[in-house]
N, C-alpha and C positions, 0 to 999 in steps of 0.2 A: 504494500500500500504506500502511495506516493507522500511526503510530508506536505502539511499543511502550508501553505503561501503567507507565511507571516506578512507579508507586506500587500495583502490583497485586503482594500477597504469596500464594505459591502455601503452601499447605499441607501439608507434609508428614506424612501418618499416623505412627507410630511414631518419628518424628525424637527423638534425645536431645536434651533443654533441661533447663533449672533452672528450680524453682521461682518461676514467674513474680510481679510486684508486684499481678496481677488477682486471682491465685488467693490470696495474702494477704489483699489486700482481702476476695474473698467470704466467708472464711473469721471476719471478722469480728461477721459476723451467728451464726456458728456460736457463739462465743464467749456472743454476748447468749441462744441457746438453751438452752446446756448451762447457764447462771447463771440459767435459767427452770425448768429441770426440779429443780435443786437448791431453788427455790421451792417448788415443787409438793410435793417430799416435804419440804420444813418446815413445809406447812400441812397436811401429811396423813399424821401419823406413827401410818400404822395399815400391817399387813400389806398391804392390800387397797393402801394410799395408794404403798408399796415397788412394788408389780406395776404401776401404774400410771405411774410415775415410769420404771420399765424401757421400758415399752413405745409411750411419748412420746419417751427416749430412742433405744430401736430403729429407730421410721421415720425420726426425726430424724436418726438415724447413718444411717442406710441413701441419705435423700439429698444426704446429703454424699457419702459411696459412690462412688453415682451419679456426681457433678461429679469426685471426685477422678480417674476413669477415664476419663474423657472428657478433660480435663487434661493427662491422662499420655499417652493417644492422640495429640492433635494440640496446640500451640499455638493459643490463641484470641485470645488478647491483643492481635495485631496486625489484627487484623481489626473494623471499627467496629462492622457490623453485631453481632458474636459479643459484641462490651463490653456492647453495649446489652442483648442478652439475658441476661447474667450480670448487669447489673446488674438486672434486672427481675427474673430470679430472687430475687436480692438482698434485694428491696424485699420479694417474697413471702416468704422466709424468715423478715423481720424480724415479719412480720405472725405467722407458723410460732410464732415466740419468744411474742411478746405474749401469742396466746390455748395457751400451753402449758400455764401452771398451772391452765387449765381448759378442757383438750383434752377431756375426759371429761362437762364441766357443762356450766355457760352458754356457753363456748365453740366448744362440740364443731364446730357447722355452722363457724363462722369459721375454729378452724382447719384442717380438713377441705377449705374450697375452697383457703386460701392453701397448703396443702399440694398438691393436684389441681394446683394451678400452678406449683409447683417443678416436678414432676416431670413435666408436659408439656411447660414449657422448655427441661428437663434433654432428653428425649426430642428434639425435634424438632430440638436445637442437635446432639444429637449424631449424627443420620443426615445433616444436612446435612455437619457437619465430616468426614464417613467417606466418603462418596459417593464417594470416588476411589478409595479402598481395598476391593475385593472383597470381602476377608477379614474386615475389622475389620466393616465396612459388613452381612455377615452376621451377624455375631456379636452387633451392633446388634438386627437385625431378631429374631432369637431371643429374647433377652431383652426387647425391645417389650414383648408382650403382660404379664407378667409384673409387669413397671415401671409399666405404666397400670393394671391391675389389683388390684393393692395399693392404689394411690393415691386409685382408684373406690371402693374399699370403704371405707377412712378418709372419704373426703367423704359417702358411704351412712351410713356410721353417725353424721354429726353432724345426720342427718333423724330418726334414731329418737329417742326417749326412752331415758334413762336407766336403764340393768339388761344385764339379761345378753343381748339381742337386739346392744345396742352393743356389748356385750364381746365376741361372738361376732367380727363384722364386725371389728374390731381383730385378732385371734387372727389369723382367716386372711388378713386383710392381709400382717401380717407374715410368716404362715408364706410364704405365695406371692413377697414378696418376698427371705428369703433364701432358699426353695426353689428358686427358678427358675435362678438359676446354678448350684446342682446338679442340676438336673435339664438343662439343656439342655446344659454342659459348656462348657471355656472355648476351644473349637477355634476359631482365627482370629482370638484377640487377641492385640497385640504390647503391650510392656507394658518402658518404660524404671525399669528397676528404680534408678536412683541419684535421678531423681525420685518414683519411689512410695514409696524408704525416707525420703526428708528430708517429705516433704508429710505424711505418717503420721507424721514423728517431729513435726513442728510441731504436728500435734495434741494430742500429748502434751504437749508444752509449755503449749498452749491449754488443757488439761486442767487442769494445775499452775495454771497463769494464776491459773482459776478458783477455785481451791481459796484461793491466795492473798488474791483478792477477799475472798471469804466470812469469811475468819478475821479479815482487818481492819477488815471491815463490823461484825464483831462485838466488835471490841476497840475500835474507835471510840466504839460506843454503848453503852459502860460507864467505868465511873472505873476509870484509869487505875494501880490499885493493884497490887504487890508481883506479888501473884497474878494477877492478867488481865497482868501484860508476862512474867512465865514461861510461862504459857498460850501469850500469842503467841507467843512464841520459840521454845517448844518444838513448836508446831504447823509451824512454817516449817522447823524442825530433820526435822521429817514432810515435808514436801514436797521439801527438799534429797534425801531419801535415797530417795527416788520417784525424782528424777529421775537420781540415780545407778544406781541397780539398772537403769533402764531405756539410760542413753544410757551409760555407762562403757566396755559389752562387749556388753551384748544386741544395742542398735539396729546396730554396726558388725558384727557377726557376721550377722546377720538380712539386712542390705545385702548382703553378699558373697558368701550364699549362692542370692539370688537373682541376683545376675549370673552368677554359676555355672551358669546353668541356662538353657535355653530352649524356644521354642515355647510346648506344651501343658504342660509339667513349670513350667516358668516360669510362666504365666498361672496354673495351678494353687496355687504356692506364694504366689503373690499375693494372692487371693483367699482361702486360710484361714486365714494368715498375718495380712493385715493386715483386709481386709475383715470377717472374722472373727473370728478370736480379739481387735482391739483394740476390739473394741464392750466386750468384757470387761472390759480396761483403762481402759478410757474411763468405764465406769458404775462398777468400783472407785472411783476419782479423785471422780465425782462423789459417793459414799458416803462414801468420807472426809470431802472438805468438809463434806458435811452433817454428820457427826460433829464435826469441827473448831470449824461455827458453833455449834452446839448447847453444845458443853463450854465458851465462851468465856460463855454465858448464866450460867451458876452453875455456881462451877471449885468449889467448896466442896460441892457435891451429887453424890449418885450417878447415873450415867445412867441416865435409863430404857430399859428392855430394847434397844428399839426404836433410839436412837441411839449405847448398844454392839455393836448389831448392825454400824449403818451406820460406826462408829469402826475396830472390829478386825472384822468380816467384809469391811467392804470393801477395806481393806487383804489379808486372804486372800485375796480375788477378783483384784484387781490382782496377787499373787503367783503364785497357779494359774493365772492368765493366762501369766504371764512359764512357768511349767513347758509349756503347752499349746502355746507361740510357739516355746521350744527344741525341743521332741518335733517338733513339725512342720517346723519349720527343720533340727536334725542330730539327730535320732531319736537323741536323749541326753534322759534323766532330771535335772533340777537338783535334787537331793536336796535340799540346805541351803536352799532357797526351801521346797521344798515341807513340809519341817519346821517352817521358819519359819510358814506359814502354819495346820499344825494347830495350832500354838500359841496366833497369836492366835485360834481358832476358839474356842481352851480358856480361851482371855482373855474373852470374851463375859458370862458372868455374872458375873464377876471383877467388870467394869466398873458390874454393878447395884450394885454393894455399898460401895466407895471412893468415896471424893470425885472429881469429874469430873478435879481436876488430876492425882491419883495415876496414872488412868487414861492420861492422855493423856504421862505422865511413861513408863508401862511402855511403850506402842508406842513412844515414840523410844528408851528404851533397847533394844527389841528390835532396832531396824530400825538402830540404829546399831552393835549387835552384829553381823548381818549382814551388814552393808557392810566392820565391820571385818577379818570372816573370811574374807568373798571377798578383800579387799583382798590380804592377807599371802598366805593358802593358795593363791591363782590368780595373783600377782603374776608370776611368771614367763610364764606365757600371756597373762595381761593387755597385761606390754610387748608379746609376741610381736605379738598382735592389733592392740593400739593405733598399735605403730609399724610394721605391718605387713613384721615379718621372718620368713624363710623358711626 
């Protein structure tokens, strides 16, 4: 009888783990993406240039998506084979990043194949890593068709020319890719919820990251005057309270209510929760940034339409997100977010008419009001939650 394979790691589908150091790693290409598309709408700040920037974001979120659930399914890390494919993934991604600012142009084909190759990666890694599991291993096969089909039409459309034949191909790319998990349903995925809330909250962090980059990139390549170190400070004073509104109370309530839950209620609340609603937050975040580099250009000028949109509407969208994350998580209304948010909406022209600093002066005094009135008015629920007493 042959000796046992000491170094043969068996796989367990649905096993609880932590966010592994592979899944950081690939996560870092994801980084150089999202600081691609925030390129792309600062060379193309027209309407058309905003829709465009979304929906370079949407497949790009989508196959992150993708890996983060397949991730959360099995550990892959300790398997050579599985590094190699995540790293190749990787490599494809970065290529994803490059041709993003002109996914739609010169582009298109380039990034169309290096995308077609994420997401066959993504596919073929995750029926192998399932194959043991019945369940999850179906759940797989369902969404297949869906996951290559998106992915075919993005690579479709960087063969056509430029117009609305491409734009077409894009539309229902996407529609079919987040269609298809409603449409096929989430019967027979197991889903460790203390890893999908931290991997989804690091995103958010990622997000910030980014936003960080952008404002110093911008404050670098200017003199270093009175006005551009208030700019930056008050722009970082933006991003502190991003990442409060979102990790203080939300993220820990969001986490515990999916442990609460299982099976198909679980897999469900996973999926609009975070799959879902954080594309929202996630293209908020890149909005701000772009608003952030933009007002650090000429703090002394008014913004134009275009980047008060992306200053205080994206800030709305990242707030309407947090209201659509609560309602689906405990079918509770967050009133004060979501007042917060028609405000800035009412802030929008505001922004064409002040000087960029004024502007970027009133959203931190907004968002620092906000924080200070959750702080005090919920302080009591807040300890409750944070130090989890009962």
């Amino acid at each position: 009888m042959s000796a046992p394979d000491e170094h043969r790691h068996d796989r367990a589908v649905g096993e609880s783990h932590a966010v592994t150091p592979l899944e950081l790693f690939f996560d870092l290409v994801f980084v150089f993406a999202l600081t691609q598309v925030t390129t792309l709408l600062a060379d193309d700040l027209t309407w058309l240039g905003m829709l465009r920037g979304f929906a370079v974001l949407a497949v790009i979120w989508w196959a992150w998506v993708g890996y983060s659930w397949l991730t959360n399914s099995v550990r892959i890390d300790d398997d050579v084979v599985s590094r190699l494919v995540i790293m190749a993934a990787m490599l494809a991604m970065l290529v994803v990043g490059l041709a993003a600012p002109a996914a739609f142009g010169e582009y298109a084909l380039l990034f169309g194949a290096a995308y077609f190759v994420v997401r066959v990666l993504h596919v073929l890694l995750y029926v192998v890593a399932t194959r043991t599991d019945k369940d999850v291993f179906g759940a797989v096969l369902r969404l297949t068709p869906g996951m290559l089909a998106g992915a075919t039409l993005i690579l479709a459309a960087g063969f056509v020319s430029p117009g609305p034949v491409r734009a077409v191909l894009w539309a229902l790319a996407i529609i079919i890719d987040f269609g298809t998990p409603l449409a096929v349903g989430t019967s027979g995925w197991k889903v460790d919820p203390g890893h999908f809330a931290e991997r989804h909250g690091l995103i958010i962090i990622i997000a910030l990251g980014e936003s960080v980059v952008a404002l110093g990139v911008s404050a670098s390549g200017e003199e270093l005057s009175g006005g551009v170190v208030t700019a930056a400070v008050l722009g970082v004073a933006v991003v502190c309270a991003m990442w409060w509104l979102y990790f203080d109370v939300v993220a820990v309530v969001a986490e515990r209510v999916l442990a609460s839950l299982t099976g198909h209620k679980q897999a469900s609340m996973a999926r609009d929760s975070y799959s879902y609603i954080h594309l929202f937050m996630v293209f908020g975040i890149v909005l701000v940034a772009l608003g952030l580099k933009k007002t650090l250009l000429d703090i002394d000028a008014p913004l134009k339409t275009i980047v008060s949109v992306s200053l205080f509407g994206g800030m709305a969208l990242y707030l309407l997100a947090h209201v659509a994350f609560r309602l689906r998580n405990i079918h509770t209304v967050n009133v004060q977010r979501l007042v917060v948010a028609m405000v800035l909406l009412a802030l929008i022209p505001v922004g064409a008419l002040v000087p960029a600093l004024t502007s970027l002066g009133m959203l931190t005094l907004v968002l620092v009001a906000l924080v200070t009135y959750e702080a005090i008015r919920f302080r009591e629920n807040r300890h409750r939650i944070r130090f989890d007493e009962h």
